[in-house]
C-alpha positions as CSV (number, residue, x, y, z in Angstrom):
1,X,-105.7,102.1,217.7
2,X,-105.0,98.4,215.8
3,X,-107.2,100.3,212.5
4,X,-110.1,102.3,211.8
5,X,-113.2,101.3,213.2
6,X,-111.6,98.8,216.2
7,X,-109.1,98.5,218.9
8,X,-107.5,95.4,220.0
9,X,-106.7,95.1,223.9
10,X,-104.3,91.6,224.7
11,X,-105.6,90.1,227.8
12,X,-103.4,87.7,227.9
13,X,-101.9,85.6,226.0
14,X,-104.3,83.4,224.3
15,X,-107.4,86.3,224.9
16,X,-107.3,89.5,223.3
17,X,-110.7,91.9,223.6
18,X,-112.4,93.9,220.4
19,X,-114.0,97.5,220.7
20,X,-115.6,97.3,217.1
21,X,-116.7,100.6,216.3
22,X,-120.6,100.7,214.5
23,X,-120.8,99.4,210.9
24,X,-117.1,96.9,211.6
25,X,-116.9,93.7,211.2
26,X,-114.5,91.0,213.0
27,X,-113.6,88.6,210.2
28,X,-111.7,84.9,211.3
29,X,-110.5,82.0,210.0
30,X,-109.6,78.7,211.6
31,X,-106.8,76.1,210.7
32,X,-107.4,72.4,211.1
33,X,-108.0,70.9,215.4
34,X,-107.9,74.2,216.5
35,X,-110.9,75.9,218.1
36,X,-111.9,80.3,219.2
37,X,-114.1,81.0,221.7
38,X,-115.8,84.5,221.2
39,X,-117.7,86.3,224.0
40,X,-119.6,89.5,223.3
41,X,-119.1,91.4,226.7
42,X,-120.9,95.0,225.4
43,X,-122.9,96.2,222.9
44,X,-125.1,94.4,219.9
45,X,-123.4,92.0,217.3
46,X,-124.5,89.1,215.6
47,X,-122.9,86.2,212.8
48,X,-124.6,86.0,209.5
49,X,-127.5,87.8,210.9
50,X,-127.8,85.6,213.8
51,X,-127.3,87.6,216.9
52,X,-125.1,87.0,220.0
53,X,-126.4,86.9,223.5
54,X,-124.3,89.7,225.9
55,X,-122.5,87.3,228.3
56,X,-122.6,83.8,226.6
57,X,-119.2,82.7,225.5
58,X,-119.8,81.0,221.5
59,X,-117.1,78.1,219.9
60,X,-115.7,77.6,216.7
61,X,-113.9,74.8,214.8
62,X,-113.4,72.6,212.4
63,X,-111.6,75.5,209.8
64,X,-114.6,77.7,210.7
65,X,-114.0,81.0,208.6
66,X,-116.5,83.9,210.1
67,X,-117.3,87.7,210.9
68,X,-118.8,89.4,213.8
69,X,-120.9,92.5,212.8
70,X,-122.2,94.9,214.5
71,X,-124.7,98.0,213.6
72,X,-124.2,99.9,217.0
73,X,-120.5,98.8,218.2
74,X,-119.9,96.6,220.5
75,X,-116.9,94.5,222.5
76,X,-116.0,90.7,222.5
77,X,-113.3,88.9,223.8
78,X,-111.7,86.3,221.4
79,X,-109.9,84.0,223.1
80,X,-107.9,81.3,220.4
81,X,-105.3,81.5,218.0
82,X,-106.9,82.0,214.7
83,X,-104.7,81.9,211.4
84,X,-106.3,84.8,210.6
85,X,-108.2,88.0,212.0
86,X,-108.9,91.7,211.2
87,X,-111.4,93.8,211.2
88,X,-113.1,95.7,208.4
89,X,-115.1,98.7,208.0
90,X,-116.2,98.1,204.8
91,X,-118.9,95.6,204.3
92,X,-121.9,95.5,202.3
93,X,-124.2,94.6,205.0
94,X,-126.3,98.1,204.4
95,X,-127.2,96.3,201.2
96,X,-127.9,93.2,202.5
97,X,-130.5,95.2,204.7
98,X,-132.5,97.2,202.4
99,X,-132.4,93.7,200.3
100,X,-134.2,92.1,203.8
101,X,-137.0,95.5,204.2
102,X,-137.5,95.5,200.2
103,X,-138.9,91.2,201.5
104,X,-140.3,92.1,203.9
105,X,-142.4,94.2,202.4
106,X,-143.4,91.5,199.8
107,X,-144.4,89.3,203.2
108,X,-146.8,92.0,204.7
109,X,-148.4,93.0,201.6
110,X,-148.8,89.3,200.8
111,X,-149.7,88.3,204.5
112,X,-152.5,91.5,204.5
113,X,-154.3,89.4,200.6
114,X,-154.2,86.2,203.2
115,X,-156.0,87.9,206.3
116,X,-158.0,90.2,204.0
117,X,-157.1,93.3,205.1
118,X,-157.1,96.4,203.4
119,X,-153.8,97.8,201.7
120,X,-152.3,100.6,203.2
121,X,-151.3,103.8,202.1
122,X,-147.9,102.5,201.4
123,X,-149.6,99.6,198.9
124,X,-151.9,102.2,197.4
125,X,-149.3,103.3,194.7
126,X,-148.4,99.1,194.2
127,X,-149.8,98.2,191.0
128,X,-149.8,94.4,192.0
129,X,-153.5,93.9,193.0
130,X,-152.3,90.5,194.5
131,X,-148.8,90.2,195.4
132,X,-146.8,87.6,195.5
133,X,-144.5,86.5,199.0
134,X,-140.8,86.8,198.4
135,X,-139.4,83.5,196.9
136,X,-135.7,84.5,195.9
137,X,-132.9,82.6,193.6
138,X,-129.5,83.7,195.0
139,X,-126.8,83.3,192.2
140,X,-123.3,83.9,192.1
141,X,-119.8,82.5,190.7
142,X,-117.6,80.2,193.2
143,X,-116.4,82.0,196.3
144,X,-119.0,84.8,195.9
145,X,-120.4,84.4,199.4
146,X,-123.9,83.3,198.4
147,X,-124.3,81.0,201.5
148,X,-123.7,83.7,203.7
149,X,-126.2,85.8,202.0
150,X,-128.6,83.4,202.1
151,X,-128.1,83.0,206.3
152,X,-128.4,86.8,206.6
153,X,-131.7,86.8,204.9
154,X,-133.7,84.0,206.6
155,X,-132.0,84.7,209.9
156,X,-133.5,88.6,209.5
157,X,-136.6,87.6,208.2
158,X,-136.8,85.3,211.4
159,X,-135.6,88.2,213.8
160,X,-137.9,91.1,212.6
161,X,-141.0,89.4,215.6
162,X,-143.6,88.7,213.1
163,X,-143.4,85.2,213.4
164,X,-142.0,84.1,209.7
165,X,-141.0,80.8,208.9
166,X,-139.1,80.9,205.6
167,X,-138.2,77.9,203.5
168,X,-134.7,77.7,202.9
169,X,-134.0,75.7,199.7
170,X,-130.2,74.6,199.5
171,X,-129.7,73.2,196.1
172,X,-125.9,73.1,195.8
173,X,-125.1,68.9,196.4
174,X,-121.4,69.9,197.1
175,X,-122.5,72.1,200.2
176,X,-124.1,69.1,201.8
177,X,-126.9,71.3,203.6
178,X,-128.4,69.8,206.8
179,X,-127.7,65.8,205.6
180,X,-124.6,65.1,203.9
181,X,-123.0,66.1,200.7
182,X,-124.7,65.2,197.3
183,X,-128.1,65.7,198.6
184,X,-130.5,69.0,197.7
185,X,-132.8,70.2,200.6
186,X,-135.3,72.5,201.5
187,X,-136.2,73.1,205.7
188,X,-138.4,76.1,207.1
189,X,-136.4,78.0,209.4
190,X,-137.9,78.9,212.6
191,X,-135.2,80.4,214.4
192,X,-131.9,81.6,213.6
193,X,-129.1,79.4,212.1
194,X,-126.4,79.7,214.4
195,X,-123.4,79.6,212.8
196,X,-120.1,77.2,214.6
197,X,-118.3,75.0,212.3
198,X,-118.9,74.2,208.1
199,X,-120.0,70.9,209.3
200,X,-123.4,72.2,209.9
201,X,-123.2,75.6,207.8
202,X,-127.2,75.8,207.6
203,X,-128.0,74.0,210.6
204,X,-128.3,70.6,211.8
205,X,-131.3,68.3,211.7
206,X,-129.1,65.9,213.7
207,X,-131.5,62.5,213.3
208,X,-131.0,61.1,217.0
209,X,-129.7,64.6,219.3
210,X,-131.4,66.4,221.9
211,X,-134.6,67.5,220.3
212,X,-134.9,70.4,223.1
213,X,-131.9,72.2,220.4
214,X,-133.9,74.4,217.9
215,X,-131.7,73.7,215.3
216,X,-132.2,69.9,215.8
217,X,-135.9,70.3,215.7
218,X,-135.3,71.2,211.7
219,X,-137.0,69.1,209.1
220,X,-135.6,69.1,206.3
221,X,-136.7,67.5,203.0
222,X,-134.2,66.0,200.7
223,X,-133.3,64.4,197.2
224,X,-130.2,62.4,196.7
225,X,-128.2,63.7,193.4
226,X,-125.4,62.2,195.1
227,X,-122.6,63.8,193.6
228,X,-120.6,67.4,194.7
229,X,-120.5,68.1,190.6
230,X,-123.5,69.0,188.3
231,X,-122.0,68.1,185.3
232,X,-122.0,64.9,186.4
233,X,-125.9,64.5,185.4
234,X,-127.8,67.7,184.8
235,X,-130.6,65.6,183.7
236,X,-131.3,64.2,187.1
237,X,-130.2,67.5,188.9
238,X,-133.1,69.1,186.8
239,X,-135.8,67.0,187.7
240,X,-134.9,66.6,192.0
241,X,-135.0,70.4,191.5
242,X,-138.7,70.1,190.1
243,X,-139.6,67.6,192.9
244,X,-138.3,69.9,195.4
245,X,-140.2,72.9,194.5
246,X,-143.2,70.5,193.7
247,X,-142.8,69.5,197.5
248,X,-142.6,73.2,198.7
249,X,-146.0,73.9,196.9
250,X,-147.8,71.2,198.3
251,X,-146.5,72.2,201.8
252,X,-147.7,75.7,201.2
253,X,-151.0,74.6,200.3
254,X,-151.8,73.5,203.7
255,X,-150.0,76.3,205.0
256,X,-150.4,79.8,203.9
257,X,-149.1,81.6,206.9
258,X,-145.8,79.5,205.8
259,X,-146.0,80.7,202.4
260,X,-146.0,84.4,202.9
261,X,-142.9,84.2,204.6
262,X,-141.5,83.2,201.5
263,X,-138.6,81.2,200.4
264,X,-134.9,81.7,199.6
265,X,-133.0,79.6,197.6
266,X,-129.0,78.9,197.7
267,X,-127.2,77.6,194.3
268,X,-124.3,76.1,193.3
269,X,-121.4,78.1,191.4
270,X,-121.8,76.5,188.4
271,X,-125.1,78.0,188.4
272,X,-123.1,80.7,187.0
273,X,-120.3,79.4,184.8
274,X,-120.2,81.5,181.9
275,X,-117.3,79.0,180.4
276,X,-116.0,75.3,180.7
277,X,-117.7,72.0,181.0
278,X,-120.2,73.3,184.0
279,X,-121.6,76.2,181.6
280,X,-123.4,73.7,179.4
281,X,-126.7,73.3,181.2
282,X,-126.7,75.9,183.6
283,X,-129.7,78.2,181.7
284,X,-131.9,75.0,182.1
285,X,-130.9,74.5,185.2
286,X,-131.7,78.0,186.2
287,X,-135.0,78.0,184.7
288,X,-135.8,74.6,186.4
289,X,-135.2,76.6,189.6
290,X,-136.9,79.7,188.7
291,X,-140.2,77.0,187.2
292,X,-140.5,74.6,190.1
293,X,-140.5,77.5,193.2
294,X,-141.7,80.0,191.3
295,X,-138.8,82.3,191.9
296,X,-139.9,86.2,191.9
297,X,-136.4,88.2,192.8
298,X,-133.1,87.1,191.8
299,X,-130.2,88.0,193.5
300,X,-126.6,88.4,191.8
301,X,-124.2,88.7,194.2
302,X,-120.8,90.7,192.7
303,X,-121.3,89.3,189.0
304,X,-121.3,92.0,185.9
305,X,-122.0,89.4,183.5
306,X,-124.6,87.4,185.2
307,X,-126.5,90.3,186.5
308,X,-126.7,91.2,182.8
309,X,-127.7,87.9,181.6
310,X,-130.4,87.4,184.4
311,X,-131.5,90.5,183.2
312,X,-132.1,90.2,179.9
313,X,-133.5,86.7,180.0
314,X,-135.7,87.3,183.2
315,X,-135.7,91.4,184.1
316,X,-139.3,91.6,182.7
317,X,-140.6,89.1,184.5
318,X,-139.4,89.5,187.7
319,X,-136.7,92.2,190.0
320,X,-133.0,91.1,189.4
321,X,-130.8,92.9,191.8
322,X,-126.8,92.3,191.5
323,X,-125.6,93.0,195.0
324,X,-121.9,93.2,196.9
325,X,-119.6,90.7,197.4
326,X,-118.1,91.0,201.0
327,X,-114.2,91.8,200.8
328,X,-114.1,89.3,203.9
329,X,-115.3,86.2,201.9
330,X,-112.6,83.9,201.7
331,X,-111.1,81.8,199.0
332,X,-111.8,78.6,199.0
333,X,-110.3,75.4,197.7
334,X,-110.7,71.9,196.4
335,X,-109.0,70.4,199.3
336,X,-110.8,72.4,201.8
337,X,-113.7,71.9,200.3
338,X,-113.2,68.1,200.5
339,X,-112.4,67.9,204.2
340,X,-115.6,70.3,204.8
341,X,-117.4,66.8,203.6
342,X,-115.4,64.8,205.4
343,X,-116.5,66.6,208.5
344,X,-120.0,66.8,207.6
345,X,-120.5,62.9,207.2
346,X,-118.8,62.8,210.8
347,X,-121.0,65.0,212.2
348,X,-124.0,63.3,210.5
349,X,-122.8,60.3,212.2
350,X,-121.0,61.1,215.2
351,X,-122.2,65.1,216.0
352,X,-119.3,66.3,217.1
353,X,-118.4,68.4,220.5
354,X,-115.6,70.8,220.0
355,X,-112.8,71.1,222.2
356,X,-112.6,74.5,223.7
357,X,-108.9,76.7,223.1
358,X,-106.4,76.9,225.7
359,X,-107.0,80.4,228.3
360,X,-110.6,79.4,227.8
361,X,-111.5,81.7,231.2
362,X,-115.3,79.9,231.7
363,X,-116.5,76.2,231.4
364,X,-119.8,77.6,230.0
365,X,-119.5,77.9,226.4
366,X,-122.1,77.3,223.9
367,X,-121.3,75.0,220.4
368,X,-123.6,76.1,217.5
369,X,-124.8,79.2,219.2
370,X,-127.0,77.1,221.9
371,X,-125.0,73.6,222.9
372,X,-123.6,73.9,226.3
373,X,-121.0,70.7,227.1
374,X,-123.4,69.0,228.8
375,X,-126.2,69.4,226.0
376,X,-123.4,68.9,223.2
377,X,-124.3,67.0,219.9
378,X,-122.5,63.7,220.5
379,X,-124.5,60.9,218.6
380,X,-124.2,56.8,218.6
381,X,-124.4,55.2,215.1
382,X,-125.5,51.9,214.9
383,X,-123.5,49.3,213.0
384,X,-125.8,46.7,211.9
385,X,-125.3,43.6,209.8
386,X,-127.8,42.9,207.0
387,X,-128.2,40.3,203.9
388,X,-127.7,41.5,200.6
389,X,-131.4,40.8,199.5
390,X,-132.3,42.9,202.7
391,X,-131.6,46.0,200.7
392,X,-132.1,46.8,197.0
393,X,-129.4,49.5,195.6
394,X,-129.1,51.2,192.6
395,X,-127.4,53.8,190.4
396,X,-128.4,56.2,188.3
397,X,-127.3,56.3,184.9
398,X,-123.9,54.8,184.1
399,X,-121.4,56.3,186.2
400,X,-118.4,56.6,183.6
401,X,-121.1,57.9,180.9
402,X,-119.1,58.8,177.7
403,X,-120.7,61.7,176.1
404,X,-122.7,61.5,172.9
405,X,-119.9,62.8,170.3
406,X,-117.2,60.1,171.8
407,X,-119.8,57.0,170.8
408,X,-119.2,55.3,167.5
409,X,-121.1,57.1,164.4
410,X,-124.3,55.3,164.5
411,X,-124.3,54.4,167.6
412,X,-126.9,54.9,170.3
413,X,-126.8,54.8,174.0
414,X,-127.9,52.3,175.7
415,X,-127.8,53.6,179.1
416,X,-129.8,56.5,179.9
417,X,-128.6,59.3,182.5
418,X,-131.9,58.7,184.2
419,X,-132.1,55.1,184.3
420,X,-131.8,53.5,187.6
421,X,-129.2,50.5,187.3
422,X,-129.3,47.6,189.9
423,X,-125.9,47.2,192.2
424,X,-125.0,43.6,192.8
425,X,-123.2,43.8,196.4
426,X,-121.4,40.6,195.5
427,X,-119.3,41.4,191.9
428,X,-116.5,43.1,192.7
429,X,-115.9,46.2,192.0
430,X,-119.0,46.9,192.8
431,X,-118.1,50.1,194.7
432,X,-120.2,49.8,197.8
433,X,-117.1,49.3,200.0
434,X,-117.2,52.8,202.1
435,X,-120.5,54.3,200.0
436,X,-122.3,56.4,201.2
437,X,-126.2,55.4,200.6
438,X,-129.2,57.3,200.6
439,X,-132.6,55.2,202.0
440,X,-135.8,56.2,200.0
441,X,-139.2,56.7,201.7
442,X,-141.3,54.2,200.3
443,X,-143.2,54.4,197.2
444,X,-146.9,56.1,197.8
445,X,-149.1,53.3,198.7
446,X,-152.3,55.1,197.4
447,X,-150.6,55.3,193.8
448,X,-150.8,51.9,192.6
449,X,-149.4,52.4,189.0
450,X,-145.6,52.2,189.4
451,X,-143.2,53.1,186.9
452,X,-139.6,52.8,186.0
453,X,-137.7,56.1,187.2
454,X,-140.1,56.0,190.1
455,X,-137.2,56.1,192.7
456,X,-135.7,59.5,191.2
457,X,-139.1,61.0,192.6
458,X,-139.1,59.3,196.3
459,X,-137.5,61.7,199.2
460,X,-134.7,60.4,201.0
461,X,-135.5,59.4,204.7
462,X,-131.6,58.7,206.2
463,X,-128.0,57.7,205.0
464,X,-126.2,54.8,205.5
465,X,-122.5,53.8,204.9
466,X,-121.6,50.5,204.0
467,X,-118.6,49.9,206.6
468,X,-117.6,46.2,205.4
469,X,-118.8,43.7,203.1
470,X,-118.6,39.7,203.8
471,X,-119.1,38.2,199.7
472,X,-119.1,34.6,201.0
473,X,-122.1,35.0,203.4
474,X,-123.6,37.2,200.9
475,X,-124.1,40.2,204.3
476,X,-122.7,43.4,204.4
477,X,-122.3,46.1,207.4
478,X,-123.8,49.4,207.5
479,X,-123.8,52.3,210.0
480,X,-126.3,54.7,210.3
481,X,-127.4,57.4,212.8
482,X,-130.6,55.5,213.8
483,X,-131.5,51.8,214.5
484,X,-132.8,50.6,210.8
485,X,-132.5,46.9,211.6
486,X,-135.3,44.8,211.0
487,X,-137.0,48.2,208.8
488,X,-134.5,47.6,205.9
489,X,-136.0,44.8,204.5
490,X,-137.8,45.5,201.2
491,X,-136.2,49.1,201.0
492,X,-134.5,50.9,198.4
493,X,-131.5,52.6,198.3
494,X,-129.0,54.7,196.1
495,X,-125.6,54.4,196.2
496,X,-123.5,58.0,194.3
497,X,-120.0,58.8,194.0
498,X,-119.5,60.0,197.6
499,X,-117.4,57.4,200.6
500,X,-116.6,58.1,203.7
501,X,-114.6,55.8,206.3
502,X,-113.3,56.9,209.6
């Protein structure tokens, strides 16, 4: 016996084989090019709610930290080297479950006002007459494990057979979501987010993969904030937030079968900065959220003082629920964090197939819970030359903005946060070498009255990266997941503080 609740059989070398007893958890973590393999030979287990398939051998990489859980017990064989692994018995995945049947709940009881159907005995004693789907804010300081809470709950709600299609709203810009980093998104879930490198932590809605992958058939709809930090501009975060949710509604009122399944929505951790510079605007920020999607539940995951907060500015409107921290959520810094975007604009570019460990025993693995080799997410950019007048960029707000009290006395700003400010490609320094660019759908052709923020309220429809820049021939070079040439003529773009070069 390696523990309580497991014990740990060495194959051979590179393979060693689990019996997790019911209720245990095998946590991992993953140092930089190297790769697990993790094969569930008996019993039930799944990742962040997404469950394993007896037999299938699943990869890992890219610094890929994870648990295997299990309600019933169960073996795997793990065959890798991971910097580190254990396995726990205490986890607060019992929590996270009555969390998932108190939703579900709000879905049927909402999904019976849709159909018409009388309530049941259950609903009798409900004094809601007309109750409202489950549409959760999930809050929580840095390195709480909200992310992971946020995968259980969509991938249960997706499990439980009734055909759910949740919205999951990711509106942390540093996480990256399904695009790349600086972007907030929202994508109905379908089917379970598998879970096999940080590079796609929610999923991949890869623009030009194998369509026939579930997670490449997601759709996601996104806003370019275009930084990792919100203190950068609050003012703009704010209103993408309101677009978002605006979005979401209009979705849900051609779809009301989507809209009982509800919505849960990931934050950032400044969302809950009690001190420093990222505390500042976090109550409007919060309320922006809880305004534009309507949010009914709020979740506090392992925060006193939050949970106390949320209470007393929102506990009579609505259920505020602090719940566990996981003792296997890892802490996470700056420099990890920065090569998690690094391999997230690689793998919005390039996919990226993962190189199995050494003792792998099978060829037949799967990337990403469903990517054999042969079916693996490798993708061809296309580097395309274009004129500077092709393409009209812009900034928003002044990017080294001084705050109000360092201006002169008397003096006014000139430069609004939410003003968008027109790049010239040919001054230098004008910081496009390496940008990352977000293209903008174009403006609504049925509204003819434009206006001057009008850009901060267009969705973004791909990113580009601006590879090299020729100032004499007045061209420059971008590369991009899909063949915009000849379509980028006439568009509009926004350049942020994010580059990536490979």
């Amino acid at each position: 016996m390696d523990g309580k609740g497991q014990t740990e059989v060495n194959i051979d070398v590179n393979t060693r084989q689990w019996n997790l007893e019911p209720g245990a958890e095998y946590r991992f973590e993953l140092d930089p090019c190297t790769s697990l393999a993790i094969k569930l030979v008996y019993g039930q287990a799944e990742i962040f709610g997404a469950e394993l398939a007896e037999g299938n051998t699943y990869l890992f990489g890219l610094e890929c930290k994870a648990a295997v859980y299990t309600w019933q017990g169960c073996t795997i064989e793990v065959t890798g080297l991971p910097s580190t692994e254990y396995v726990s018995d205490e986890t607060p995945m019992h929590a996270y479950a009555n969390v998932h049947l108190a939703l579900e709940q709000m879905r049927v009881r909402a999904l019976r006002v849709v159909h018409g159907s009388p309530p049941s005995s259950d609903d009798e004693a409900d004094s809601d007459p007309n109750p409202d789907p489950p549409r959760v804010l999930i809050l929580g300081p840095e390195n709480s494990g909200k992310t992971t809470v946020s995968k259980i709950l969509v991938n249960y709600a997706v499990r439980t057979g009734q055909d759910w299609v949740p919205m999951l709203v990711n509106a942390d810009p540093g996480e990256g979501g399904w695009a790349v980093p600086g972007a907030i998104a929202a994508a109905p879930i379908s089917s379970p987010i598998q879970t096999s490198t940080p590079a796609t932590t929610l999923g991949c809605a890869a623009s030009s993969a194998p369509t026939h992958i579930s997670s490449n058939g997601l759709l996601p709809l996104s806003y370019w904030y275009g930084h990792a930090e919100m203190k950068r501009n609050p003012l703009l975060m704010d209103r993408l937030i309101r677009n978002l949710g605006e979005n979401v509604s209009e979705r849900w009122d051609h779809d009301p079968q989507g809209r009982v399944a509800g919505l849960i929505m990931d934050t950032p951790s400044s969302f809950a900065a009690s001190s420093g510079a990222q505390s500042e605007h976090r109550h409007s920020l919060i309320k922006a959220c809880v305004d534009a999607f309507r949010i009914n539940v709020i979740l506090v995951v392992g925060h006193e003082k939050l949970n106390v907060e949320m209470q007393r500015t929102y506990g009579n409107r609505m259920a505020v629920v602090k719940i566990p921290k996981s003792g296997g959520v890892v802490e996470l810094d700056a420099s990890y964090r920065e090569r998690v975007r690094k391999y997230q604009l690689q793998n919005y570019m390039y996919g990226k197939v993962l190189q199995p460990p050494p003792g792998l025993p099978t060829k037949t693995y799967l990337q990403g819970g469903e990517q054999t080799p042969d079916q693996t997410l490798s993708l061809a950019p296309v580097s395309s030359i274009v004129g500077f007048n092709d393409l009209t960029i812009y900034r928003i707000g002044e990017e080294t903005m001084a705050p109000t009290s360092a201006l002169p006395i008397g003096a006014t700003r000139v430069v609004s946060e939410m003003q968008p400010l027109l790049v010239d490609p040919a001054q230098p320094g004008s910081g496009l070498y390496n940008a990352v660019l977000a293209l903008l759908a174009p403006p609504n052709p049925d509204e003819s009255e434009r206006y001057d923020e009008e850009i901060l309220d267009l969705p973004v429809v791909g990113y580009l990266v601006v590879t090299a820049l020729d100032i004499p021939n007045k061209r420059m070079t971008i590369l991009s997941p899909n063949h915009w040439q000849g379509s980028l003529m006439g568009r509009t773009a926004i350049a942020g503080s994010f580059e990536w070069q490979e």
